[in-house]
C-alpha positions in Angstrom: -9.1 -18.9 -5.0 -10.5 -15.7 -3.2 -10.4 -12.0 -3.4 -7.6 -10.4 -2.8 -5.7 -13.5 -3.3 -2.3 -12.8 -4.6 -1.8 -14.9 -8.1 0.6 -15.6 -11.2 -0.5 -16.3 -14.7 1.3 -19.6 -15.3 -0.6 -20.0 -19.4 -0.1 -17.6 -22.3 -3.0 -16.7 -24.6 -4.0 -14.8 -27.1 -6.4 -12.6 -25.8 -3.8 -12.1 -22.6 -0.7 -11.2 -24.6 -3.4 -8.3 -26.5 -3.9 -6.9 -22.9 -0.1 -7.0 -22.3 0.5 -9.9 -19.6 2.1 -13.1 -20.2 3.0 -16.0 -18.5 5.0 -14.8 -15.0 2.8 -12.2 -14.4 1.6 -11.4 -11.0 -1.6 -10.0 -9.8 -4.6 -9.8 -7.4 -7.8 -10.9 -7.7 -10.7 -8.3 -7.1 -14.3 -9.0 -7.6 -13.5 -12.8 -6.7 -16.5 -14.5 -7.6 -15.8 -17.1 -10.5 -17.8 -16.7 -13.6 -17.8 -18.6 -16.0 -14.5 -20.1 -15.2 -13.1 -16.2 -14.9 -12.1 -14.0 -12.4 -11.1 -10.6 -12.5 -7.3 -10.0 -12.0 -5.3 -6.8 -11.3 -2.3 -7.8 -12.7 1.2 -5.4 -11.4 1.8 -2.6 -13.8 5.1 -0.4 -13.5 5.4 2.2 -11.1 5.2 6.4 -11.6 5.1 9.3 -10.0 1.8 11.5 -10.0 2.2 15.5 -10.7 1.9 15.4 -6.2 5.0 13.4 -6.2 3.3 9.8 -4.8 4.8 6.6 -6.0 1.6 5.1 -7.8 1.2 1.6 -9.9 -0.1 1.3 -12.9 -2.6 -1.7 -13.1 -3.9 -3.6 -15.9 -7.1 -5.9 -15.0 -7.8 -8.6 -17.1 -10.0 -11.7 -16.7 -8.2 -15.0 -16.7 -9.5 -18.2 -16.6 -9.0 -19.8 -13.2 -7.3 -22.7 -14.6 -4.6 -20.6 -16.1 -3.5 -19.1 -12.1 -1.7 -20.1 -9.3 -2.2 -19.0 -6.2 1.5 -17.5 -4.8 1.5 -18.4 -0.7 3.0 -16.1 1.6 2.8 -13.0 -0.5 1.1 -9.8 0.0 
């Protein structure tokens, strides 16, 4: 796995389902370096419009361990 690589959560755990994500859930990874068996994941939020009228995401970054991703081929 490398930055910007395009990734699903495929394990519940606690300290994911606090943050909001579960199992399914698709995301990026920024900052790619593993640390201590973690990355740093920008997982897909839901979309809204800012006060300029722009269609905007709302992320939610969360490290995961590495074992708990797949990498999702073919997806940008």
């Amino acid at each position: 796995m490398k930055d910007l690589d395009r990734v699903e959560l495929i394990k519940d755990r606690a300290q994911y389902l606090k943050e909001g994500i579960k199992a399914g859930a698709r995301g990026t990874i920024m900052m790619g370096e593993e640390r201590n068996g973690y990355v740093l994941v920008f997982f897909d939020g839901d979309w809204y419009k800012n006060k300029y009228g722009f269609m905007l995401m709302h992320e939610i970054d969360v490290a995961v361990r590495v074992e708990d991703l797949k990498v999702i081929e073919g997806e940008e």
